[in-house]
C-alpha positions as CSV (number, residue, x, y, z in Angstrom):
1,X,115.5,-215.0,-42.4
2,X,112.7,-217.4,-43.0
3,X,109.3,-218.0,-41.3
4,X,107.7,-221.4,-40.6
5,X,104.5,-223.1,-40.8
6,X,104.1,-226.3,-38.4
7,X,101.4,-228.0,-40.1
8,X,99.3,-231.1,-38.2
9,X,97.3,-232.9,-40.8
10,X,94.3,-234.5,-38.3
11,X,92.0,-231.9,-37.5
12,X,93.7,-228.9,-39.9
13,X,94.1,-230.3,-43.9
14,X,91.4,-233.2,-43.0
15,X,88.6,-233.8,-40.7
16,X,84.8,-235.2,-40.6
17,X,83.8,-232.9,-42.1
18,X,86.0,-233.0,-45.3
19,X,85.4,-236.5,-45.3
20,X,81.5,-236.6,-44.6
21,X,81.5,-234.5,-47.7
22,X,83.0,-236.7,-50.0
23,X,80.4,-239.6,-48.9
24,X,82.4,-241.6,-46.4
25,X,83.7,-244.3,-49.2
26,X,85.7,-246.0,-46.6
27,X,88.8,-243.7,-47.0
28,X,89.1,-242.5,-43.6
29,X,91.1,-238.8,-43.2
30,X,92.0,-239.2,-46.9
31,X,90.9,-236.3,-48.6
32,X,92.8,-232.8,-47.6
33,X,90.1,-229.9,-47.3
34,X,90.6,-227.6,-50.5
35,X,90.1,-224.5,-48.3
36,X,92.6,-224.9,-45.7
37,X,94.6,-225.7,-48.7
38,X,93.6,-222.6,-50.1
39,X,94.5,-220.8,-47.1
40,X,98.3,-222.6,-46.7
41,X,98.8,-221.1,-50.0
42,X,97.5,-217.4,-49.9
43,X,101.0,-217.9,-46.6
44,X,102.9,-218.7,-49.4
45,X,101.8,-216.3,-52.0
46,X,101.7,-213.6,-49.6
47,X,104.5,-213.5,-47.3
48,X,108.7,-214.1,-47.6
49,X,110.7,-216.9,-47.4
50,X,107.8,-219.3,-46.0
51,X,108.7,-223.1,-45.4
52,X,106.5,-225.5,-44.0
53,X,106.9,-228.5,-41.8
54,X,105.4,-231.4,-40.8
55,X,104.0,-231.8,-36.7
56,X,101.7,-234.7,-37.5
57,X,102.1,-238.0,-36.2
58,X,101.9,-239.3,-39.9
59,X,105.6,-237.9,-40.5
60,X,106.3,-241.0,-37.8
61,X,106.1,-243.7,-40.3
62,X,108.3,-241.8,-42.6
63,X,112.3,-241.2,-42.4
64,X,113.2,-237.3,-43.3
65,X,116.2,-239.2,-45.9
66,X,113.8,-241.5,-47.5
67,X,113.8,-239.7,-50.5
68,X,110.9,-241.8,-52.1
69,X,108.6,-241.2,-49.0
70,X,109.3,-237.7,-49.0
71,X,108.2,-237.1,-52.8
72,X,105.0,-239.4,-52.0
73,X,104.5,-236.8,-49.1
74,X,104.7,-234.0,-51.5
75,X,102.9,-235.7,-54.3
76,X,99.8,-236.0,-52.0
77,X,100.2,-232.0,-51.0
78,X,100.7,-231.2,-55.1
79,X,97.7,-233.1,-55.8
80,X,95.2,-231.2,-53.5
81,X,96.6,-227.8,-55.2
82,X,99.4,-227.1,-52.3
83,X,102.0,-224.4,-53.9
84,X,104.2,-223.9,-50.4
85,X,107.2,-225.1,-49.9
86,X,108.6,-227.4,-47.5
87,X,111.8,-227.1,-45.5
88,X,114.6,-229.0,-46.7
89,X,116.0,-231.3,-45.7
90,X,113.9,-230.9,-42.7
91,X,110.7,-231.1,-43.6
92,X,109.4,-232.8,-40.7
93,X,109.9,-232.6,-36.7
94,X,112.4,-235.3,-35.4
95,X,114.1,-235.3,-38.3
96,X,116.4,-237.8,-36.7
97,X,113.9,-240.1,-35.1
98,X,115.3,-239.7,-31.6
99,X,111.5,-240.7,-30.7
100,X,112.4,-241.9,-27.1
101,X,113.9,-238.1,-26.4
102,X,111.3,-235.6,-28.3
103,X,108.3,-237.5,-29.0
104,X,106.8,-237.2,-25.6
105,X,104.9,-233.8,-26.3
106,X,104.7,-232.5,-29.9
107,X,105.8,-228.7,-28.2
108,X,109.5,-230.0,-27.3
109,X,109.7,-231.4,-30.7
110,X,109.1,-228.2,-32.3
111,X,111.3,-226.5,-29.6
112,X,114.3,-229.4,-30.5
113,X,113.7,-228.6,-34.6
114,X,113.9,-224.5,-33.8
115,X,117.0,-225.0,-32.0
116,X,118.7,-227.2,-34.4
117,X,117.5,-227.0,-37.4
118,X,115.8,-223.2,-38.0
119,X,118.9,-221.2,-36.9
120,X,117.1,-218.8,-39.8
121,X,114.0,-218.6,-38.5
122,X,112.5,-215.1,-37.5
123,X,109.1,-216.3,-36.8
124,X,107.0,-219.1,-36.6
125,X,103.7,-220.4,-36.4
126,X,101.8,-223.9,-35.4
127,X,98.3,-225.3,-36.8
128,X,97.1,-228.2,-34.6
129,X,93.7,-229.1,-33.1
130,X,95.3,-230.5,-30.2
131,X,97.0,-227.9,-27.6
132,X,100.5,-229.9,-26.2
133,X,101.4,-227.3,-24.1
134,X,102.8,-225.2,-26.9
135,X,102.9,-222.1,-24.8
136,X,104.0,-222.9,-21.5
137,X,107.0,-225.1,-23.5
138,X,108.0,-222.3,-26.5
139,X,107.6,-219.6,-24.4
140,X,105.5,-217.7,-27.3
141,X,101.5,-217.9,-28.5
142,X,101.8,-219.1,-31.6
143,X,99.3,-221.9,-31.8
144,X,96.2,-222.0,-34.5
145,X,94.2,-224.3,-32.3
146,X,91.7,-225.7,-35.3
147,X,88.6,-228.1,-34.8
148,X,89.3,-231.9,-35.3
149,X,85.4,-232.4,-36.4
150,X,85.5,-229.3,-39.0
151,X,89.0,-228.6,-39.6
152,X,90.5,-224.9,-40.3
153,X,87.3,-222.4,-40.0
154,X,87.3,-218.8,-40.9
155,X,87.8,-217.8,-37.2
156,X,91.4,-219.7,-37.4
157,X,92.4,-218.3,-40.6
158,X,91.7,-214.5,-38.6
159,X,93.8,-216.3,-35.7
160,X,96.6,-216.9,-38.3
161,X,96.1,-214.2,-39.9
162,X,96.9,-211.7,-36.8
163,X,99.9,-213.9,-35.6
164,X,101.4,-213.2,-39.0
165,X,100.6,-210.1,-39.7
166,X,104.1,-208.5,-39.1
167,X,105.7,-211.2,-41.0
168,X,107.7,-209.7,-44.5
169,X,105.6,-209.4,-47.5
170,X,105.9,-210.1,-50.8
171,X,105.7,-207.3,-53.4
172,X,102.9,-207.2,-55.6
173,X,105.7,-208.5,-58.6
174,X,107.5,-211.0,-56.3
175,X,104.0,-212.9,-56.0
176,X,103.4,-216.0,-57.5
């Protein structure tokens, strides 16, 4: 049984304040912040069978079969020090671009993916720093509502923290 990690990019791996950082050179959103980073793989390192998957409306402009969009995808997460894994071959919600049905509200594309797609899957949880009725739609709290102007704080890694804490754990020797 595996656990996922819905992972919005806007507002969780980049914000102003990542940006403002590096000197606003004109590369809007382009920079992933090195501690939410950090924090996606201490997930990894620490807890079983851990894929992630992608919520943001980036994964739009890219097909889930396009295999050389998919390795640009994870060549931008390698380069910024990201160790997770993502699912395969559905690494992203609406994996099969039925836009018109699913991509109303970013909750009932998440509850469409866990249906079909993460049979396997004992938990889950969702990083965003928008709210699209995740709740009231999954029937379970298991948002990590981050801050679009600072990104993933210390007070949303606790969040995460306590949502996963009865998630399976690695060993010490199964840890990477």
């Amino acid at each position: 049984m595996k656990y996922l990690v819905f992972v919005d990019i806007d507002g969780v791996l980049t914000s102003n304040r990542a940006e403002f950082s590096d000197g606003l050179k004109g590369r809007l959103w382009s920079k992933f912040d090195p501690i939410a980073i950090d924090f996606f793989n201490r997930i990894h390192d620490t807890f079983h069978e851990v894929e992630f998957v992608m919520i943001s409306t980036w994964r739009n402009y890219i097909k889930y079969d396009d295999s050389m969009m998919r390795l640009w995808m994870e060549t931008s997460f390698r380069n910024s020090g990201f160790r997770g894994e993502f699912s395969y071959p559905y690494w992203k919600v609406n994996p099969l671009e039925d836009r018109e049905l699913y991509q109303k509200e970013r909750a009932y594309e998440i509850k469409h993916y866990l249906k079909e797609y993460a049979q396997e899957c004992k938990d889950y949880i969702i990083f965003d720093d928008s709210d699209f009725k995740f709740e009231e739609v999954l029937g379970k709290k298991r948002l990590v509502k981050t801050d679009c102007d600072n990104g993933m704080l210390f007070k949303h890694m606790r969040n995460a923290w306590s949502i996963m804490g009865m998630w399976d754990r690695k060993s010490e020797y199964d840890r990477t």
